[in-house]
PyMOL commands that place a pseudoatom at each C-alpha (Angstrom):
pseudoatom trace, name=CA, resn=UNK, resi=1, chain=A, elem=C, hetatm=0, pos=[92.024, 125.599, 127.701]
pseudoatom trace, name=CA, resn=UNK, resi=2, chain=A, elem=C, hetatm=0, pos=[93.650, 121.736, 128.542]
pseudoatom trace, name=CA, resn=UNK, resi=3, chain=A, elem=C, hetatm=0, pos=[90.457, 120.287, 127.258]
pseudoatom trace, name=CA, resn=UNK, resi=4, chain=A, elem=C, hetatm=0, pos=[90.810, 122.518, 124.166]
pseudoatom trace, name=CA, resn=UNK, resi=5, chain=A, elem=C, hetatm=0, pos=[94.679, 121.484, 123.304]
pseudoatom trace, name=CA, resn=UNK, resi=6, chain=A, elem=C, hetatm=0, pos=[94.040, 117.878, 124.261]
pseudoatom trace, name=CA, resn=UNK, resi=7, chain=A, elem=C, hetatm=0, pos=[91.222, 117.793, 121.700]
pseudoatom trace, name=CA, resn=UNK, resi=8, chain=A, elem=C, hetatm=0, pos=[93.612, 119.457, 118.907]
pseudoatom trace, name=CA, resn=UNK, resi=9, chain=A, elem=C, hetatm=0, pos=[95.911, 116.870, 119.732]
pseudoatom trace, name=CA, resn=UNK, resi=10, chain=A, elem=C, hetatm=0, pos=[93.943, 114.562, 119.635]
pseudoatom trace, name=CA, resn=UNK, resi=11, chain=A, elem=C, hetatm=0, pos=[92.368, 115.327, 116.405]
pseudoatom trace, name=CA, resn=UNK, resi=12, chain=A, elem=C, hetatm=0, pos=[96.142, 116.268, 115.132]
pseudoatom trace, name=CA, resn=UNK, resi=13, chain=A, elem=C, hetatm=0, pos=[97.388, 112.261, 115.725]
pseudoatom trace, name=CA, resn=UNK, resi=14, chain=A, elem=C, hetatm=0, pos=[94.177, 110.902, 114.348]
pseudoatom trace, name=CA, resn=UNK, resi=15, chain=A, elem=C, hetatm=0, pos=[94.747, 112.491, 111.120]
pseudoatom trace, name=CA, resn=UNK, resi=16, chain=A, elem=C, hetatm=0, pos=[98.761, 111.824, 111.102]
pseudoatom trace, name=CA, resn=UNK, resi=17, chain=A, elem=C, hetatm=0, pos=[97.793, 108.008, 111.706]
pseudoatom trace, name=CA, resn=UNK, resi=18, chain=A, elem=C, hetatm=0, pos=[94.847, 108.308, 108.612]
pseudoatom trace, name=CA, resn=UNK, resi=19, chain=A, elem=C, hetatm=0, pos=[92.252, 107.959, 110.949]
pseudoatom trace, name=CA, resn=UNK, resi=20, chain=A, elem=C, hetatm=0, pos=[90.693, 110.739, 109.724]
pseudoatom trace, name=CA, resn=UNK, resi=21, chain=A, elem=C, hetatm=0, pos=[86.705, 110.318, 108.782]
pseudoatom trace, name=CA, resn=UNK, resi=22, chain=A, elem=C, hetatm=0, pos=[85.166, 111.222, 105.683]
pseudoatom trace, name=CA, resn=UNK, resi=23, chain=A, elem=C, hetatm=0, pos=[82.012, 112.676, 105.717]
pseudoatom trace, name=CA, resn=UNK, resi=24, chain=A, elem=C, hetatm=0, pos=[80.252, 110.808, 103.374]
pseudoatom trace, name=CA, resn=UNK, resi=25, chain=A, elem=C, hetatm=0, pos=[79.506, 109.780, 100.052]
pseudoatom trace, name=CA, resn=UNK, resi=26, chain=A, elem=C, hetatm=0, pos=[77.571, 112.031, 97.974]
pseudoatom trace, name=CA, resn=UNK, resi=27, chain=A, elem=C, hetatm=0, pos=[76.750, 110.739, 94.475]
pseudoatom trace, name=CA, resn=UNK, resi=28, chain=A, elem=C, hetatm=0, pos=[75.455, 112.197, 90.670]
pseudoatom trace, name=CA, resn=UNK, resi=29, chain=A, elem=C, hetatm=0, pos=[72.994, 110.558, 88.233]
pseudoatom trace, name=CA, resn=UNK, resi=30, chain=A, elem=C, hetatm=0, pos=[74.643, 110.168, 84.944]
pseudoatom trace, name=CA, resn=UNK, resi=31, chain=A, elem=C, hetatm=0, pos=[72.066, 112.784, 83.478]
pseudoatom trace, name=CA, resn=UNK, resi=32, chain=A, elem=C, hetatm=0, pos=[73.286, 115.039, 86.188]
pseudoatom trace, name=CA, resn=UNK, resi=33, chain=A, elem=C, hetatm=0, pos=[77.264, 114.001, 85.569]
pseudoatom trace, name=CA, resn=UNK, resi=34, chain=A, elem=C, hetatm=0, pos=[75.913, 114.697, 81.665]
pseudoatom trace, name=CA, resn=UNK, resi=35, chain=A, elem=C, hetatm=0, pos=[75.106, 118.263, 82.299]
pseudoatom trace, name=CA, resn=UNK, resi=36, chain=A, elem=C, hetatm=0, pos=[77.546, 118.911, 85.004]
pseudoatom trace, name=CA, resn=UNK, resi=37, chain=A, elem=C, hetatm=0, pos=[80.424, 118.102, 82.021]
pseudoatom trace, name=CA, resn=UNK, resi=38, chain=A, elem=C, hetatm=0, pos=[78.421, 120.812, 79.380]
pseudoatom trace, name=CA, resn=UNK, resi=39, chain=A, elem=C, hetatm=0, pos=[78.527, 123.641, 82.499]
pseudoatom trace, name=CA, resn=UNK, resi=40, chain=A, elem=C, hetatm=0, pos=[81.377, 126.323, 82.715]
pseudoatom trace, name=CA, resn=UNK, resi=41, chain=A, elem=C, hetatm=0, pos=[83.121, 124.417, 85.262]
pseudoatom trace, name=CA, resn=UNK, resi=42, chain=A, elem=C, hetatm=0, pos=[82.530, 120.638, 84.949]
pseudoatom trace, name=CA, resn=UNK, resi=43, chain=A, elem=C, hetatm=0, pos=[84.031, 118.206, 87.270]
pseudoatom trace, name=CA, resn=UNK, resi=44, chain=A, elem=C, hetatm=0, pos=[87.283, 116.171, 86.669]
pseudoatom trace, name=CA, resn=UNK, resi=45, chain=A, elem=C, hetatm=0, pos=[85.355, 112.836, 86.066]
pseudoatom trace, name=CA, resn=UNK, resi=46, chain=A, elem=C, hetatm=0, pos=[87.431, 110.071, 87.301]
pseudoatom trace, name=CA, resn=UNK, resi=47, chain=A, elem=C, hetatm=0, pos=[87.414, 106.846, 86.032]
pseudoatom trace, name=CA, resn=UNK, resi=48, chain=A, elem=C, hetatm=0, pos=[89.356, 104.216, 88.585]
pseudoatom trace, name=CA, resn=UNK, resi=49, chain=A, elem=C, hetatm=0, pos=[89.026, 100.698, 86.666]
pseudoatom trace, name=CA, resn=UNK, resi=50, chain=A, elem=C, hetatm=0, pos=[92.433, 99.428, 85.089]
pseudoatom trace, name=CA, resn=UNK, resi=51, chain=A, elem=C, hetatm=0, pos=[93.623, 100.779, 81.705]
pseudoatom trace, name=CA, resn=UNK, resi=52, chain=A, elem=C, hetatm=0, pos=[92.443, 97.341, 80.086]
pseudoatom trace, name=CA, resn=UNK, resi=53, chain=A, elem=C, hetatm=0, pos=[88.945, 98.510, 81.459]
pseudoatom trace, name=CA, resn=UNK, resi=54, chain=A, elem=C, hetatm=0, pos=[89.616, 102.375, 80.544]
pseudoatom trace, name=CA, resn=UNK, resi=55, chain=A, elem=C, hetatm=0, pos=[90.519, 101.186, 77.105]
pseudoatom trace, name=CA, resn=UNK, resi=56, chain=A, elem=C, hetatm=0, pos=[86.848, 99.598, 76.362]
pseudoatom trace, name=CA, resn=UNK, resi=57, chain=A, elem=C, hetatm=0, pos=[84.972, 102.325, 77.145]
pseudoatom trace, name=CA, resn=UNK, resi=58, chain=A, elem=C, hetatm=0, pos=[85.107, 104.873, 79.344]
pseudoatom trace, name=CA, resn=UNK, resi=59, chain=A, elem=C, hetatm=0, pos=[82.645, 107.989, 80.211]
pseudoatom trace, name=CA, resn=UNK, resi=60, chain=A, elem=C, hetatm=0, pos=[83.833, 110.944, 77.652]
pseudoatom trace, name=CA, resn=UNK, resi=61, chain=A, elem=C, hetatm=0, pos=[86.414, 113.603, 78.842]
pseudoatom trace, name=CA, resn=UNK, resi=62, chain=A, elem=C, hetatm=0, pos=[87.244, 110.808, 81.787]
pseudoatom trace, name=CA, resn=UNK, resi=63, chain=A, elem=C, hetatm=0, pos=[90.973, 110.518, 83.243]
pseudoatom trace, name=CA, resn=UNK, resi=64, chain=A, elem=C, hetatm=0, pos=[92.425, 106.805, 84.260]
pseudoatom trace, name=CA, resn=UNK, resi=65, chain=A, elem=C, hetatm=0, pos=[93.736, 106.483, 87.505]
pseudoatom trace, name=CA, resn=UNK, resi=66, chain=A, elem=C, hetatm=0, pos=[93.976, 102.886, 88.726]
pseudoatom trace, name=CA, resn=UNK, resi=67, chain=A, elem=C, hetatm=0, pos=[91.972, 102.687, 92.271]
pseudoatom trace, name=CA, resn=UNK, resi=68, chain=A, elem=C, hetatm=0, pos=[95.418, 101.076, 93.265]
pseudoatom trace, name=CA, resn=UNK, resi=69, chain=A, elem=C, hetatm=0, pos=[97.652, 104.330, 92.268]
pseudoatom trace, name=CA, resn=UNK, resi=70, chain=A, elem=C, hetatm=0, pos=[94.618, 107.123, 93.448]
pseudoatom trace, name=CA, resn=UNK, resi=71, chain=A, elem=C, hetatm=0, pos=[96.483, 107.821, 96.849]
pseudoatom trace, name=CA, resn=UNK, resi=72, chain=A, elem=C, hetatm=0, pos=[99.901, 107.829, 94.711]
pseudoatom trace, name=CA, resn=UNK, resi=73, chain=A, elem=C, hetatm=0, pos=[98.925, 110.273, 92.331]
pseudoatom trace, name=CA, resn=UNK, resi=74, chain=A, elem=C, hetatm=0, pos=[97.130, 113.026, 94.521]
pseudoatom trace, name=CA, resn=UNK, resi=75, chain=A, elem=C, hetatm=0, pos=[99.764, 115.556, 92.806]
pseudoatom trace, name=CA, resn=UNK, resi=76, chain=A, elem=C, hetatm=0, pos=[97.434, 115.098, 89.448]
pseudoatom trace, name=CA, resn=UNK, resi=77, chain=A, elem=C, hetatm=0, pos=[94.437, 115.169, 91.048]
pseudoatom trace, name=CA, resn=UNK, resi=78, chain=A, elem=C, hetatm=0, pos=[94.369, 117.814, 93.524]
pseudoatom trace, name=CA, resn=UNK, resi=79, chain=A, elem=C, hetatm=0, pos=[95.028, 120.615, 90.661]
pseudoatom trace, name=CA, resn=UNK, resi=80, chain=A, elem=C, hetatm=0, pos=[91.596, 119.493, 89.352]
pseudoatom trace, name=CA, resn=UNK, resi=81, chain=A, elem=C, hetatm=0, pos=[89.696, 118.945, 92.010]
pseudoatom trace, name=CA, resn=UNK, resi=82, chain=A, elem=C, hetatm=0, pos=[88.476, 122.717, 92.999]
pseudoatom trace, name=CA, resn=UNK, resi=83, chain=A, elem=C, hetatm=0, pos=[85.546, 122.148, 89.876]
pseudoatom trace, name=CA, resn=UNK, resi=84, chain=A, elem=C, hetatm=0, pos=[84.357, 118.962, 91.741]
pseudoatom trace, name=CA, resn=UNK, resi=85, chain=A, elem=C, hetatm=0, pos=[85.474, 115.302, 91.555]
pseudoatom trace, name=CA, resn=UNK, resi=86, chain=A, elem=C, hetatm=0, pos=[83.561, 112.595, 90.301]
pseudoatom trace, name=CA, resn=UNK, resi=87, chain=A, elem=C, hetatm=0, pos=[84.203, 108.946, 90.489]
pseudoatom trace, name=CA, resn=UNK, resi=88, chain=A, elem=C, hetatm=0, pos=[83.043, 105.521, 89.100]
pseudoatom trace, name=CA, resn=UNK, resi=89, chain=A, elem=C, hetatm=0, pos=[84.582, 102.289, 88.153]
pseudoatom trace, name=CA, resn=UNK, resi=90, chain=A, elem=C, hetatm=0, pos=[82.550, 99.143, 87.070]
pseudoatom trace, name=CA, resn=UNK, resi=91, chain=A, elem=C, hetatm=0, pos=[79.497, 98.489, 89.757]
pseudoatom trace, name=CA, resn=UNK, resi=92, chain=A, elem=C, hetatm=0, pos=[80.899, 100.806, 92.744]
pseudoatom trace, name=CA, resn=UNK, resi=93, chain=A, elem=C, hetatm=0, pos=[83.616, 99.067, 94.982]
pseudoatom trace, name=CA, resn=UNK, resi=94, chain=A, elem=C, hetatm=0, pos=[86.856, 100.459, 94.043]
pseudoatom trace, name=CA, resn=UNK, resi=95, chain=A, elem=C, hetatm=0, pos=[85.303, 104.028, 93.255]
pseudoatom trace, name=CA, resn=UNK, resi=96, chain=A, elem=C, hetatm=0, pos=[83.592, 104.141, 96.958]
pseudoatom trace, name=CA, resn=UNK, resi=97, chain=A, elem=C, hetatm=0, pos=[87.319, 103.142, 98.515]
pseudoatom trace, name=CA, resn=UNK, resi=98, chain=A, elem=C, hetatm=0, pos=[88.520, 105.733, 95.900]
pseudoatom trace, name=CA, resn=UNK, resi=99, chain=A, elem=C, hetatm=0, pos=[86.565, 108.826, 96.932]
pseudoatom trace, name=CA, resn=UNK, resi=100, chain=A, elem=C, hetatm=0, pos=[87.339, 108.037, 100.453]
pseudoatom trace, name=CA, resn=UNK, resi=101, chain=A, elem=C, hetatm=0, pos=[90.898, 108.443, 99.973]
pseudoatom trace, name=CA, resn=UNK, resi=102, chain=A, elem=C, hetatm=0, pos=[90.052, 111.469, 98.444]
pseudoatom trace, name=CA, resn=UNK, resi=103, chain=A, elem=C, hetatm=0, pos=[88.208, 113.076, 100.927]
pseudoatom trace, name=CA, resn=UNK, resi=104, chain=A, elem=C, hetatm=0, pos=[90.276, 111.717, 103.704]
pseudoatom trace, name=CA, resn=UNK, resi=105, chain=A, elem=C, hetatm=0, pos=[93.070, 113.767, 101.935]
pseudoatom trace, name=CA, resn=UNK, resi=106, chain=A, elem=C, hetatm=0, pos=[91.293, 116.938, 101.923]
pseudoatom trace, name=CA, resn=UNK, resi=107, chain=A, elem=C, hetatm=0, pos=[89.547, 116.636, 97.943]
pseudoatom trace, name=CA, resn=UNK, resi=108, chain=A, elem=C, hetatm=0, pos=[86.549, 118.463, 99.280]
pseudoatom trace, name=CA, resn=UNK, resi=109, chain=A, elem=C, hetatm=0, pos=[83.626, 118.000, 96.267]
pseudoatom trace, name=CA, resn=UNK, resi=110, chain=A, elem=C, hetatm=0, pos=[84.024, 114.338, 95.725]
pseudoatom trace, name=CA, resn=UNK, resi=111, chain=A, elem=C, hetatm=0, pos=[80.639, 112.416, 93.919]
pseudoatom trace, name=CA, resn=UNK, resi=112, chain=A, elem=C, hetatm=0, pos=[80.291, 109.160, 93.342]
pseudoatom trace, name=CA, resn=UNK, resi=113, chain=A, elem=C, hetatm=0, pos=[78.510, 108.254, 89.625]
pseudoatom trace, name=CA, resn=UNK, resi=114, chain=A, elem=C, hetatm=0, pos=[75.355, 106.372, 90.538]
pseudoatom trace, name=CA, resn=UNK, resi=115, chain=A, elem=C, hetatm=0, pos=[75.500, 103.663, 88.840]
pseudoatom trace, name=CA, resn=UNK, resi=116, chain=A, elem=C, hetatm=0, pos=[79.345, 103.336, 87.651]
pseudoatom trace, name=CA, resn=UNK, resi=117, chain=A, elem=C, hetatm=0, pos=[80.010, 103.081, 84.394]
pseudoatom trace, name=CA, resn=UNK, resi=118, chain=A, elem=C, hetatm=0, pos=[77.437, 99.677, 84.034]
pseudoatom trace, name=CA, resn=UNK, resi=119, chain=A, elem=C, hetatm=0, pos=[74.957, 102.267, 85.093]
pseudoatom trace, name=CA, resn=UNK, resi=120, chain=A, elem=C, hetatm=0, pos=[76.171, 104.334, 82.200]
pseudoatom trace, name=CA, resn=UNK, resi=121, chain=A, elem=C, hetatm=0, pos=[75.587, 102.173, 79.834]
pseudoatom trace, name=CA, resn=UNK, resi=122, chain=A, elem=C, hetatm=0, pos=[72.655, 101.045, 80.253]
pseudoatom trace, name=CA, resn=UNK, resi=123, chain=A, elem=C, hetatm=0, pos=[71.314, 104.485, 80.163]
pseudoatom trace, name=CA, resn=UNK, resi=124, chain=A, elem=C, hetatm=0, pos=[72.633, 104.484, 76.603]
pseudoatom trace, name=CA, resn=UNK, resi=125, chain=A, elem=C, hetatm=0, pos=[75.030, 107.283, 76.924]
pseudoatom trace, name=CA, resn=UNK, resi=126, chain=A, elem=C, hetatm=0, pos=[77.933, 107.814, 74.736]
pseudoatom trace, name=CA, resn=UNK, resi=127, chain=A, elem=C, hetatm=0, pos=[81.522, 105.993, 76.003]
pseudoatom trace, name=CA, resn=UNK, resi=128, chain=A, elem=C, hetatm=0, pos=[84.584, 106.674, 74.300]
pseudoatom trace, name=CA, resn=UNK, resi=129, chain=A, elem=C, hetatm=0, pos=[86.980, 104.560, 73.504]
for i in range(1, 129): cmd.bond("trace and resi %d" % i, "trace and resi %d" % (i + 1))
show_as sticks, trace
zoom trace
């Protein structure tokens, strides 16, 4: 029973001091994001490059969020997040530090777009702008 409560604890602190692991990065073609966004219950696509970027072009139906704000603005995201969570910026960086403050905060379906939006491009799918 000790060993039990010390590993609780243990486990308890590590997550009160963000130490808690993520258990990896999944990821989504863009032909899969594509028909993931026509299904019942697409995901909240979630585009992480600055508004300047955003403002260019951005994969359709996407929401902004700064990589620099994501662990702000949880309160917006979390609503959303039961469908699924996908999330790209320009060639993978911020997005990979952005899903794992997701799923270090409990987002449970989080995807990374293979790819990023570069990736999008050049597979000559539609951006909105």
């Amino acid at each position: 029973m000790r060993i039990r409560h010390a590993l609780l604890l243990a486990a308890s602190l590590a997550a009160l001091a963000g130490g808690v692991a993520w258990a990896g990065e999944k990821s989504v073609s863009a032909r899969e994001l594509t028909e993931l966004r026509a299904s019942a219950s697409p995901p909240l696509v979630l585009d992480v490059r600055t508004p300047e970027e955003f403002a260019a072009g951005h994969v359709p139906g996407a929401v902004n969020i700064p990589h620099t704000e994501v662990a702000a603005r949880l309160a917006e995201i979390e609503p959303e997040s039961a469908r699924g969570v996908v999330v790209y910026c320009e060639r993978g960086p911020r997005a990979e530090k952005s899903a794992r403050a997701l799923g270090e905060a409990g987002v449970r379906d989080v995807r990374l777009l293979d790819g990023n939006m570069q990736g999008w491009r050049e597979a000559g799918l539609p951006v909105e702008r």
